[in-house]
C-alpha positions as protocol buffer text, in pm:
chain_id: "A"
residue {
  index: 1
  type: UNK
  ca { x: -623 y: -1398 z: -335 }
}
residue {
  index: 2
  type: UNK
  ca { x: -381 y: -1240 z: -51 }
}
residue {
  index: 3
  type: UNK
  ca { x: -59 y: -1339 z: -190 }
}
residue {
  index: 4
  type: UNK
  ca { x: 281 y: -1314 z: 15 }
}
residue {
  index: 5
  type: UNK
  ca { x: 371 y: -964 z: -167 }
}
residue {
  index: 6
  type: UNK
  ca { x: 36 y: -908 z: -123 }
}
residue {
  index: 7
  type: UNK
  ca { x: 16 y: -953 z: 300 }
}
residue {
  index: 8
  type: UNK
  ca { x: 366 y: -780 z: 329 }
}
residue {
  index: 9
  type: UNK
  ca { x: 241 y: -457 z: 164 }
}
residue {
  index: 10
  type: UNK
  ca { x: -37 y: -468 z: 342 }
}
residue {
  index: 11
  type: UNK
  ca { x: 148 y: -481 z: 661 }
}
residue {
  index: 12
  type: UNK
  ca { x: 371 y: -201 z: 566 }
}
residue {
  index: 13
  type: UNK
  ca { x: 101 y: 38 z: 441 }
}
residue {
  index: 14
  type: UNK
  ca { x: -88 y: -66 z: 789 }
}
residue {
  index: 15
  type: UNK
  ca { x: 207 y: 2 z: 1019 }
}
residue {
  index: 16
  type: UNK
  ca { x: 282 y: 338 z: 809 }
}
residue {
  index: 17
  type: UNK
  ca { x: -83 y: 439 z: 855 }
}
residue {
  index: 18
  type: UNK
  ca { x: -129 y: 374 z: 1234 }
}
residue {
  index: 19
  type: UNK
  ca { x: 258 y: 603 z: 1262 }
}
residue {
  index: 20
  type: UNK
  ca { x: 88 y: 884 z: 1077 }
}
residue {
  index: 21
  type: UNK
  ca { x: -282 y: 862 z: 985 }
}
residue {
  index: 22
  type: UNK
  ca { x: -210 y: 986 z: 595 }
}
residue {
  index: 23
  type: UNK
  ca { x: -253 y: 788 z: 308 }
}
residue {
  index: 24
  type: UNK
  ca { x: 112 y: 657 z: 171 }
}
residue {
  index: 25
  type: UNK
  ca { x: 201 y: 612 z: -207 }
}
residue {
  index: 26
  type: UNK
  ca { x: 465 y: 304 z: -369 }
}
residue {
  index: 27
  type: UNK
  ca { x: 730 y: 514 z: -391 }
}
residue {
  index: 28
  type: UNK
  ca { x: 735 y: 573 z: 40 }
}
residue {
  index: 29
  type: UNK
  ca { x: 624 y: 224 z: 55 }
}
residue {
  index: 30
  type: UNK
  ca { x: 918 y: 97 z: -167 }
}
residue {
  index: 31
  type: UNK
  ca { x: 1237 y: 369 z: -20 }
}
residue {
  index: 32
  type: UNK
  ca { x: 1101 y: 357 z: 376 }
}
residue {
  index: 33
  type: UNK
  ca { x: 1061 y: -11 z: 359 }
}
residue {
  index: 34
  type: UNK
  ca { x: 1319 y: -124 z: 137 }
}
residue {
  index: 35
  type: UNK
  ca { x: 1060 y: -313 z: -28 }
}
residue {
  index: 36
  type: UNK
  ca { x: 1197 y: -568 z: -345 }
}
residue {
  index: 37
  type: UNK
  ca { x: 950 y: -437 z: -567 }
}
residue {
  index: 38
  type: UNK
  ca { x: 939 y: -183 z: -840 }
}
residue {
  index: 39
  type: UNK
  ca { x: 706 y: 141 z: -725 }
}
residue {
  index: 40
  type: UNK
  ca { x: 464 y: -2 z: -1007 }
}
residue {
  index: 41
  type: UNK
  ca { x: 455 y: -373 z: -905 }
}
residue {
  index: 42
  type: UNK
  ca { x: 375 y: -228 z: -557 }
}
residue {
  index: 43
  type: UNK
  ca { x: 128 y: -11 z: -750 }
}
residue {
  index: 44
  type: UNK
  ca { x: -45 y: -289 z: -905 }
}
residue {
  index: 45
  type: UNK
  ca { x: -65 y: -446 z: -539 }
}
residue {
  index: 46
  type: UNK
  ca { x: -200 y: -180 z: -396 }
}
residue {
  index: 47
  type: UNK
  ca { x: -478 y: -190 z: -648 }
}
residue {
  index: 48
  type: UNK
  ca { x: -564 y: -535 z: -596 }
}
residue {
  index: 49
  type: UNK
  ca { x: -575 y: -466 z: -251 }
}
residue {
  index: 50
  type: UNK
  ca { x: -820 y: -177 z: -310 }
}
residue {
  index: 51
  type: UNK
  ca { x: -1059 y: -404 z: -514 }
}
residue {
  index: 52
  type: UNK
  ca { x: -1065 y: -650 z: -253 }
}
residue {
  index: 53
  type: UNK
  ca { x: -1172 y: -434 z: 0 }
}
residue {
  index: 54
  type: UNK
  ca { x: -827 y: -389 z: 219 }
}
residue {
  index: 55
  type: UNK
  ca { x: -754 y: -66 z: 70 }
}
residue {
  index: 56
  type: UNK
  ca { x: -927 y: 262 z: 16 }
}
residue {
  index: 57
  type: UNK
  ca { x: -761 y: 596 z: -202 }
}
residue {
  index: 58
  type: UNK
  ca { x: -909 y: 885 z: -52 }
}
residue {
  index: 59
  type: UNK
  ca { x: -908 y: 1138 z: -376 }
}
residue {
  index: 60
  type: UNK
  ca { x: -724 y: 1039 z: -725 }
}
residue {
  index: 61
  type: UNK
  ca { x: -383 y: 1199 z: -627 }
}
residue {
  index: 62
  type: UNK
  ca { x: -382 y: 1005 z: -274 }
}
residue {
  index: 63
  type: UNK
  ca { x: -177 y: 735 z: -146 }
}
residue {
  index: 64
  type: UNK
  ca { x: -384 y: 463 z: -28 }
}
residue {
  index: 65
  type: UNK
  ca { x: -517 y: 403 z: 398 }
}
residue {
  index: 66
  type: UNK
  ca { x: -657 y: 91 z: 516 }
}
residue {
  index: 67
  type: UNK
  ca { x: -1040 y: 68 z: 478 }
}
């Protein structure tokens, strides 16, 4: 289910992407957009995300990019 929290850091990690074209981690997402959430709430987001099919991690270390 694509919560609020959900759409909005979806949007960021989008609009980050299309700037640079390299996956972004929590922590960028949470400083660069003055996100409300902790960098592991926006972890846990991101994995949702990933299991749904919005997200993709290109290698273990990686940030996530949108699939």
């Amino acid at each position: 289910m694509l919560t609020r929290r959900r759409i909005e850091i979806f949007k960021c990690i989008v609009d980050e992407f299309v700037r640079t074209a390299e996956p972004i981690g929590s922590k960028t997402l949470m400083e660069k957009y003055h996100l409300p959430y902790s960098s592991a709430t926006i972890r846990n987001e991101m994995l949702a995300l990933e299991e749904m099919g919005y997200l993709e991690k290109p290698h273990t270390s990686a940030g996530r990019v949108p699939s």
